[in-house]
C-alpha positions in Angstrom: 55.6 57.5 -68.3 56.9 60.8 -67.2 57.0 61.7 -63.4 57.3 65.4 -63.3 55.6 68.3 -65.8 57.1 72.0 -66.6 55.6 74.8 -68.0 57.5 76.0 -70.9 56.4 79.6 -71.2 53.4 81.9 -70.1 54.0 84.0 -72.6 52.0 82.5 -75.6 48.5 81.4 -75.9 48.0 77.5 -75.2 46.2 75.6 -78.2 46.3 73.0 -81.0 48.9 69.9 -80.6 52.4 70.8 -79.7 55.8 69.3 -80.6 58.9 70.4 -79.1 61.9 70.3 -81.6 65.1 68.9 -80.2 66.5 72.2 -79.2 64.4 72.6 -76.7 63.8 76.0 -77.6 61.4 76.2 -80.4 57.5 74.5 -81.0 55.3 73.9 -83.8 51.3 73.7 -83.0 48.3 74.7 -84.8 45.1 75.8 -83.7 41.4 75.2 -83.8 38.8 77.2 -86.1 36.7 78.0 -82.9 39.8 79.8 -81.1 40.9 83.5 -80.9 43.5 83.0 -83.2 41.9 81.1 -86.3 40.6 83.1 -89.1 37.3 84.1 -89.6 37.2 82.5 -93.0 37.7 78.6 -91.8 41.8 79.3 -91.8 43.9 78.5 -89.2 47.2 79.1 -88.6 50.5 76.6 -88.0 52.7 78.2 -85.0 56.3 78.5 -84.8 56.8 79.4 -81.0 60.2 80.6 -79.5 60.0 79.3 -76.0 62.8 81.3 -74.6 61.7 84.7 -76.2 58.0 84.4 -75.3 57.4 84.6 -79.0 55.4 82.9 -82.0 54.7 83.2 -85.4 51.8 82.4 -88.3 54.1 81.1 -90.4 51.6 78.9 -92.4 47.5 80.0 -92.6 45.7 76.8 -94.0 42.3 75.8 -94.8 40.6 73.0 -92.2 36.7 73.2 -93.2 35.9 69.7 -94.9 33.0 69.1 -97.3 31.3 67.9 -94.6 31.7 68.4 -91.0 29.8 65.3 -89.5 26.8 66.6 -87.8 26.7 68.7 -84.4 29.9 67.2 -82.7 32.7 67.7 -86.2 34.0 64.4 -85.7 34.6 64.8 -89.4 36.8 68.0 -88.6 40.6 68.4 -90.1 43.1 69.2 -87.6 46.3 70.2 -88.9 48.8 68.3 -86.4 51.7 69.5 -87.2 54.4 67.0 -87.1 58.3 67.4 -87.6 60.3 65.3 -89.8 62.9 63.5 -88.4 65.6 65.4 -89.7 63.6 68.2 -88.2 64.0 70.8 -91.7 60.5 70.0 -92.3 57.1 69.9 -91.4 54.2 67.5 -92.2 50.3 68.7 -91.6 47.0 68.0 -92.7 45.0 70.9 -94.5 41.8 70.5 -96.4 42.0 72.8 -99.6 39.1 72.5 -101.9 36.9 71.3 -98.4 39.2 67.5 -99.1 41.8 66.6 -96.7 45.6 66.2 -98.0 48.8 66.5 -96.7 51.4 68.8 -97.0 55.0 69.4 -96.1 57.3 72.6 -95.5 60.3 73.5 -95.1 61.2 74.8 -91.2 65.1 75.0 -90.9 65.1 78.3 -91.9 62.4 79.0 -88.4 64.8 76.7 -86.5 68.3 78.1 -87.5 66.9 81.3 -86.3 66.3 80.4 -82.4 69.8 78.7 -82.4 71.3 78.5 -78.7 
């Protein structure tokens, strides 16, 4: 268990499930549908964040409204939780296209090789 927290940047707005990549420069996260920066049409969008410039990017907008939501709590929401590969090139999420959840993978490096130190 870690001992000591740091703030990585002030810069960006704090949401959805963060991973650091290895570089220790650049982030993926996603977002909820009930924040500022979802879409008004049940999209959300997966976040490329440049730590050291105070930056991020959309770089994926993907659909997260099931068939069914689960009542008045969305327990039977979709978050996207991004998640690197480990060769870090690529990125695995869940989406729910067609209101059914499924998961998807894109390619990153291209994001990554672009914050190199």
């Amino acid at each position: 268990m870690g001992t000591t927290a740091a703030l990585l940047t002030d810069d960006v707005v704090d949401s959805g499930h963060p991973l650091l990549h290895p570089d220790g420069r650049s982030l993926i996260t996603d977002a909820y549908p009930w924040e500022s920066m979802a879409f008004d049409d049940g999209t959300v969008p997966i976040r490329f964040v440049d730590i050291k410039s105070g930056t991020e990017r959309n770089v994926l907008r993907i659909p997260t409204t099931p068939v069914y939501m689960g009542g008045g709590d969305k327990r039977m929401r979709v978050d996207p939780h991004p998640a690197w590969r480990p060769d870090y090139r690529f990125v695995v999420f869940n989406t729910c296209p067609n209101g059914h959840r499924k998961v998807y993978i894109a390619g990153f490096d291209h994001l990554v090789g672009a914050t190199a130190l």
